[in-house]
N, C-alpha and C positions, 0 to 999 in steps of 0.2 A: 449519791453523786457518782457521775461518771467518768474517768479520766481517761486519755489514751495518752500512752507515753510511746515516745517515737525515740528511739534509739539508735544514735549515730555512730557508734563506735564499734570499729573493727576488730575487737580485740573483746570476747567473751569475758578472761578473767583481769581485763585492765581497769584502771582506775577511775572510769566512770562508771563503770558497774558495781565497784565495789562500793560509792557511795548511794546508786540508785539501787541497791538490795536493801538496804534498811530504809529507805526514803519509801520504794512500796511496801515493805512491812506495815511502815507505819500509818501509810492510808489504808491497808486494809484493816486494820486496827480502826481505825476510825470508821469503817463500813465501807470506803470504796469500793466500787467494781474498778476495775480496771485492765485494758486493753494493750498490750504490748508487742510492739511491732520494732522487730531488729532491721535496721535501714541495709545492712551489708548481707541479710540474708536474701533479700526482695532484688526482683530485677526491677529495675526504675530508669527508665530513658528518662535521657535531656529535653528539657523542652526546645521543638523546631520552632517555634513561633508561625504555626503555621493558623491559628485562630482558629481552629475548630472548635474549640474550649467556648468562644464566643458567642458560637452561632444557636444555642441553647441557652437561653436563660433559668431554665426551671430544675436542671437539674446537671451532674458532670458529665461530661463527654471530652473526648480525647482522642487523638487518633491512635495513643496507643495503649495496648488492653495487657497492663502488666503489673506492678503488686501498687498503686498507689490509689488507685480505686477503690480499695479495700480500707486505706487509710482515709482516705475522704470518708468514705459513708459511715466510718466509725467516730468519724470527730464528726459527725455532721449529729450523729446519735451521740455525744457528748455533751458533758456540762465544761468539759475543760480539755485542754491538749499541754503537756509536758515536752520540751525540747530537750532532751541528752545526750549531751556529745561532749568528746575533747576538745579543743581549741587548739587548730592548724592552722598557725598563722593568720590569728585575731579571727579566726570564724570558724562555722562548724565545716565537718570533713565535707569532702566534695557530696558523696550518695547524698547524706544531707541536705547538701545545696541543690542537688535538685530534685529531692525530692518536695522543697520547700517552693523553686520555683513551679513548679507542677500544679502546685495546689494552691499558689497565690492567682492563677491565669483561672484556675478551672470552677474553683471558689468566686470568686469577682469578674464584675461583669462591668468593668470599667475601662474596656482597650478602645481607643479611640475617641471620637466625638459623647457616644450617648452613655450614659452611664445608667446601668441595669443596678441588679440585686448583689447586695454583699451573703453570700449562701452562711458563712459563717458568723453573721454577725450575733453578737451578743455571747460568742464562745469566749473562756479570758486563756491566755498560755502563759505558764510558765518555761522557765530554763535552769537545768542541772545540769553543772557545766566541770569542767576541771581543766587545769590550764597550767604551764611552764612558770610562767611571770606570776606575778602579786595577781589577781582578781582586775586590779581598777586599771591594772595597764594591759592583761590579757586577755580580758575576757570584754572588757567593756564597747568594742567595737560592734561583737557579734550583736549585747544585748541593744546599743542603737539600736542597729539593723533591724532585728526583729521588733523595737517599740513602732520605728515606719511600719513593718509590716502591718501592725496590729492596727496602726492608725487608717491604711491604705483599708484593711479588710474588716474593718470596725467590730475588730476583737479587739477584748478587755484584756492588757497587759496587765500579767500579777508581779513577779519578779522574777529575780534569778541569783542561785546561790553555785556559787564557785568553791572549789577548791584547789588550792595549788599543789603540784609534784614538785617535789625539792631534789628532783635530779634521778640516777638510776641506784645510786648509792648508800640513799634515804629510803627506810619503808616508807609507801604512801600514807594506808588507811591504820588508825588507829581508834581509840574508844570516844576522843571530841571529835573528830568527823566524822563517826559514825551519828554520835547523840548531836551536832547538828546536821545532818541528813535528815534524822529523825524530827528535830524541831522545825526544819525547814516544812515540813511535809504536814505538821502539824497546826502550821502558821498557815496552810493552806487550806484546810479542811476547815479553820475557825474562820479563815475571810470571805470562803465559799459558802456558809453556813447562815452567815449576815446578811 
C-alpha cells in the first residue's frame, strides 16, 4: 500500500508532528511506502478560478506550475492520501486550504453543466489532526468539510484521529498519544487490507 501524507503544519517540531512520527512508523511497520510532502515547504498558489483545470479531462493541468503537481500525481499513484494538520480555527491552516482546493478543481471534472471524470476516485483519505478544544468541538468542522469533499470527488473517507493541546503550559505528546498515533495508523493498514 501506498500513502501520501500531506503535511499542513508550520512548525517542524510541533504537535502534529510529533503524533504523525509514530503514526508513520507505524505504517512502515506494516510495509507501507509512503510519500510525504510538507505544505509550508511547497510554493502553492491560490486557486484563480480561471478553469484551465477544466479544459483537460484526462489528465491535470493548471496554469500554474508549482509544488502541487507533484502532490497530485503522487496521490493519483496512491492507494490513500493522509491529511495533517493543526486546526486554525475549526480547519486546516490556510497553505492547506489551498492546496486542498487546487486539487479538488484539477482532480474533478465537474464545474459547470457537464460533468467529466473524478481522477481520484476510488482513492480513501484519512485525517491527523490536533486541535485546542476537545476533538468533537475542534476538529469536527474540518472532518465535515473533507467527508463533502470525498463525496464531491468519490474518494473513500476513512477517518480521522485528533489530538487535543491543553495549552502551552501542558506538555503535549506523551506515551498514550503516542501508542494511539500508533493504533490509529494500524486501524488503517487492517481496513486497507480488507
Amino acid at each position: 500500500m501506498k500513502y501520501v501524507i500531506i503535511m499542513g503544519s508550520p512548525r517542524k517540531n510541533g504537535n502534529t508532528n510529533a503524533i504523525l512520527q509514530p503514526f508513520m512508523d507505524e505504517l512502515r511497520k506494516g510495509g507501507a511506502e509512503l510519500d510525504l510532502f510538507w505544505v509550508y515547504d511547497m510554493e502553492v498558489h491560490g486557486c484563480m478560478a480561471c478553469r484551465i483545470c477544466q479544459q483537460d479531462w484526462d489528465h491535470y493541468s493548471c496554469r500554474f506550475d508549482d509544488g502541487v503537481r507533484p502532490v497530485y500525481e503522487s496521490i493519483l499513484s496512491s492507494d490513500a492520501f493522509v491529511l495533517a494538520t493543526p486546526i486554525y480555527g475549526w480547519y486546516c491552516t490556510g497553505p492547506m486550504k489551498c492546496l486542498l482546493d487546487r486539487l479538488i478543481y484539477c482532480s474533478c471534472m465537474y464545474y459547470g453543466e457537464e460533468k467529466g471524470p473524478a481522477l481520484f476516485k476510488g482513492k480513501k483519505m484519512y485525517i491527523l489532526t490536533t486541535c485546542g478544544y476537545k476533538p468533537e468541538k475542534g476538529a469536527y468542522v474540518f472532518e465535515e468539510g473533507m467527508k463533502m469533499y470525498c463525496r464531491h470527488c468519490a474518494i473513500e473517507y476513512g477517518s480521522m484521529h485528533a489530538e487535543r493541546d491543553m495549552g502551552y503550559k501542558a506538555a503535549f505528546m506523551d506515551e498514550e498519544k503516542e501508542e494511539r498515533a500508533r493504533a490509529f495508523a494500524r486501524s488503517i493498514l487492517a481496513s486497507d487490507v480488507c
